[in-house]
C-alpha positions in Angstrom: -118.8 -139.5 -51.0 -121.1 -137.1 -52.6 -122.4 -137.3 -56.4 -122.3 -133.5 -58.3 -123.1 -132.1 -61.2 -125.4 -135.1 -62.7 -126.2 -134.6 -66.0 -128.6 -137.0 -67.6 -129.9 -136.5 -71.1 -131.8 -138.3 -73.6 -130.5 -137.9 -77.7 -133.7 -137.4 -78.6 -136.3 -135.4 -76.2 -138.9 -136.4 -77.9 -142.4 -137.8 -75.6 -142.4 -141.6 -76.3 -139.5 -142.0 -78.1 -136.4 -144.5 -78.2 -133.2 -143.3 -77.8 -129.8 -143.2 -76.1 -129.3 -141.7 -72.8 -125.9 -140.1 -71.7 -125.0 -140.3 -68.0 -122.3 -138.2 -66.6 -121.2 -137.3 -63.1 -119.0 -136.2 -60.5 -117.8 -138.1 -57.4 -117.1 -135.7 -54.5 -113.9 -137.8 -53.7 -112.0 -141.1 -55.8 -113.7 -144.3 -56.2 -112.7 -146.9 -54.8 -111.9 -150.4 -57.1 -114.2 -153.3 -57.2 -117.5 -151.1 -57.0 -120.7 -151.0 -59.6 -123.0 -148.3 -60.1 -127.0 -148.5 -60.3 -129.1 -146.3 -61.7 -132.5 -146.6 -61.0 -134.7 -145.3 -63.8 -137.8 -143.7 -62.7 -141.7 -145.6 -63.2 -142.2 -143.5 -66.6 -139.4 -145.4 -68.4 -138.6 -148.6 -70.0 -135.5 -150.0 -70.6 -134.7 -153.7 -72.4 -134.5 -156.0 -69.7 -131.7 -158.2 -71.1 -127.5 -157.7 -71.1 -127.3 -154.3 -72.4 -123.9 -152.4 -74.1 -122.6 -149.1 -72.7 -120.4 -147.1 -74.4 -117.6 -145.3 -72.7 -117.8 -141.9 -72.3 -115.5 -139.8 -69.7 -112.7 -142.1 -67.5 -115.1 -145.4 -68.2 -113.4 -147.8 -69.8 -114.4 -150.3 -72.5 -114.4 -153.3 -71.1 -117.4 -151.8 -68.9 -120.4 -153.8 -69.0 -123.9 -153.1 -68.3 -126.9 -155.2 -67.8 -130.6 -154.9 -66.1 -132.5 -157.0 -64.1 -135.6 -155.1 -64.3 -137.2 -152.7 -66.7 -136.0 -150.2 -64.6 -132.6 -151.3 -62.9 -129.0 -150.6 -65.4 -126.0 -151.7 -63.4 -122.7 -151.3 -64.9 -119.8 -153.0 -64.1 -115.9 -152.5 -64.7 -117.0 -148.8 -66.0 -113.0 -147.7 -64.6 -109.8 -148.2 -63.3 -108.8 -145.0 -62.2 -106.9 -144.4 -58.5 -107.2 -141.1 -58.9 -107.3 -139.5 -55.2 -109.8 -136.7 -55.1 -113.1 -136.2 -57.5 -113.7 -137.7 -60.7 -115.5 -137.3 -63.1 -117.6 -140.2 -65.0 -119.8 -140.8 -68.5 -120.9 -143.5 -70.2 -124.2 -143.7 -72.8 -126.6 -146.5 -73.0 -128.8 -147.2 -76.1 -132.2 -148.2 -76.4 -134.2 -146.5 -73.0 -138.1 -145.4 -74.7 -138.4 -142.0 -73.1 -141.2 -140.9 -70.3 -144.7 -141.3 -72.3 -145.7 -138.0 -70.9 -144.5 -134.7 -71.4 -143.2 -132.7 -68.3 -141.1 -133.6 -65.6 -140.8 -137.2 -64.6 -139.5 -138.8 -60.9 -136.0 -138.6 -60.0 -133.0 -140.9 -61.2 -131.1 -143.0 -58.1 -127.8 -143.6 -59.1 -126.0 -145.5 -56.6 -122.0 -146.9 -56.1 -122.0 -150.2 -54.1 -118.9 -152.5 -53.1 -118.7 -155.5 -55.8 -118.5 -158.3 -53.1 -121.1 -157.3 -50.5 -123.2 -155.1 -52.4 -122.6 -152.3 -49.4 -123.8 -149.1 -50.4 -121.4 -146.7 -50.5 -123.2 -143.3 -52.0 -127.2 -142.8 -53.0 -128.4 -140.0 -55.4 -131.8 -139.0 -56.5 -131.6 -136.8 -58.8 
């Protein structure tokens, strides 16, 4: 499985700021059930490190939950349902990330899908 077309963008560009961030992407083939996703937030970044709310976006659904175990770590879980064979697209926003304190470009994103049970990794993106 292959992650395409990430698109990761703050509400508010703005150096410093706090804001919401949207998060949408496509799987290269269907999801399987009982998986999480992790994104990794680059150093330049600070997110609440507490139980966090995402809001459904594209084919997530709203019983998704989100928390972080770092100031850098988001994992959601429950974020769909679908058994669509074949790609899929996914979205979801998350409130409250204070944006790169530096202007320009900052280090890459990982977002991950991993196997609920044994945490096995099943796809890796830095983008």
């Amino acid at each position: 499985m292959s992650i395409e077309n990430t698109l990761i963008h703050p509400e508010n560009p703005t150096v410093n700021s706090l804001t919401n961030y949207i998060f949408i992407f496509t799987t290269s083939s269907s999801i399987p059930l009982n998986t999480y996703i992790l994104i990794t937030f680059p150093d330049q970044y600070i997110i609440p490190s507490s139980t966090r709310t995402c809001s459904a976006y594209i084919n997530t659904d709203g019983g998704m939950a989100c928390s972080t175990n770092s100031n850098r770590t988001l994992r959601v879980n429950n974020y769909t349902t679908l058994t669509e064979q074949g790609p899929v697209m996914i979205g979801f926003e998350l409130a409250d990330v204070t944006n790169y304190s530096n202007p320009g470009t900052s280090d890459p994103f990982t977002i991950e899908i991993k196997y609920t049970s044994s945490n096995e990794l099943i796809f890796r993106d830095n983008t």
